[in-house]
C-alpha positions in Angstrom: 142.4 -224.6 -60.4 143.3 -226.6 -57.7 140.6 -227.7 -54.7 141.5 -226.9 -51.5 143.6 -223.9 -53.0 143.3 -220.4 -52.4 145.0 -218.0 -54.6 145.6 -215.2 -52.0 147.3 -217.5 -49.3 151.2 -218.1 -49.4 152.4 -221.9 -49.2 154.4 -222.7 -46.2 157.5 -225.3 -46.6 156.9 -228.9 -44.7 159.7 -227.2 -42.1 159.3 -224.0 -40.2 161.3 -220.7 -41.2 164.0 -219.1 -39.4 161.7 -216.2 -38.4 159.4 -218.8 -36.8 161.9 -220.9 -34.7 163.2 -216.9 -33.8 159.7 -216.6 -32.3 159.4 -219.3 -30.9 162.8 -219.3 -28.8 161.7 -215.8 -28.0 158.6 -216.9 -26.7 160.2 -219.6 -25.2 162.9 -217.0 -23.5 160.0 -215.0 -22.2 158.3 -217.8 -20.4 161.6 -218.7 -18.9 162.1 -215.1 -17.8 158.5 -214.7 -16.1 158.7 -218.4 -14.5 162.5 -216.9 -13.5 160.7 -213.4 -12.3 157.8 -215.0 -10.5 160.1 -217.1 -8.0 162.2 -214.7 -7.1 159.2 -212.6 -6.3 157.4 -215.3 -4.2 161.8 -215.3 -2.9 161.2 -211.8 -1.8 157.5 -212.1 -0.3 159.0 -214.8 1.8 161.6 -212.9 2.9 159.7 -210.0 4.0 157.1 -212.4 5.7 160.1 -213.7 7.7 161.6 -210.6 8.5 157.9 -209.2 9.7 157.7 -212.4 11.9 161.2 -211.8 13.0 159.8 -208.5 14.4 157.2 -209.0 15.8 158.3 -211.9 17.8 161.3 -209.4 18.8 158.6 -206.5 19.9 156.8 -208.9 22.1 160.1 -209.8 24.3 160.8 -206.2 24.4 157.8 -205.8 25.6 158.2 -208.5 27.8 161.0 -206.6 29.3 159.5 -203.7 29.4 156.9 -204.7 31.4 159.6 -206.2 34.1 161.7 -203.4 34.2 158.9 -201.3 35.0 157.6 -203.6 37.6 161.7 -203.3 39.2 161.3 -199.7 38.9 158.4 -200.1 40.8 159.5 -202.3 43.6 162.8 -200.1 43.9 160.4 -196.6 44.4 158.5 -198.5 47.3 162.1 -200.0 49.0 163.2 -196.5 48.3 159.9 -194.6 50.2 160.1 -197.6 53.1 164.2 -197.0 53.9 163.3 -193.5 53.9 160.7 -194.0 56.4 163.3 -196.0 58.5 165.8 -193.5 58.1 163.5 -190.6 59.0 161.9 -192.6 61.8 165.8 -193.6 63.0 167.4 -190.1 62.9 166.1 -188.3 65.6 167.0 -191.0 68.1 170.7 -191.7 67.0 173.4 -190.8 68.8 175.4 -190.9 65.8 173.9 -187.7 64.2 175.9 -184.9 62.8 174.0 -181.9 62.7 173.5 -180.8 58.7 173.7 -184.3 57.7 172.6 -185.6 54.5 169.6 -188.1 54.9 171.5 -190.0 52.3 174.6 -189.7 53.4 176.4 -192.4 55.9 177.4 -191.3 59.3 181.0 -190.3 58.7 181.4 -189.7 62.6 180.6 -193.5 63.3 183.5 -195.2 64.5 182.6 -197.5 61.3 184.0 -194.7 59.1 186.8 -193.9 60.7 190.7 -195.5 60.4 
């Protein structure tokens, strides 16, 4: 018998097999596929981190705008009530008036209106 021998294990050839270099460039592919898989995933992350950003900085100007429209609306609904008030206040006094007349509506009897 020979030392260091074992009767049940195979002997293996100084170079690998062609099974073995199979595994290994599978092994090798797979690695290659994950590293592959795991950018383009960190890829999409980013890209839907910009896109949220993207958003949200476009909800706070609308907001913005919002906020300054309203305050316009607002403004406009107290020039509105005040020329009312002038109007109401002017109308019995004017010489101009044309009984059934629109508050809104412009004195069509005024020379002003007339060709």
């Amino acid at each position: 018998m020979q030392p260091d021998s074992d009767s049940n294990e195979p002997e293996y050839s100084s170079s690998p097999s062609s099974s073995n270099r199979q595994d290994s460039s599978d092994d090798m592919k797979k690695v290659q596929r994950r590293e592959k898989n795991r950018i383009a995933a960190q890829k999409s992350r980013q890209r839907q981190t910009q896109k949220a950003d993207a958003l949200h900085i476009e909800s706070e100007g609308l907001e913005r705008l919002n906020s300054a429209l309203r305050r316009e609306i607002r403004a406009l609904r107290e020039e509105l009530k005040y020329l009312t008030g002038v109007l109401s206040t002017h109308q019995p006094v004017c010489v101009l008036s044309v009984p059934k007349q629109s508050a809104f509506q412009p004195h069509v009897a005024s020379p002003r209106f007339q060709r």
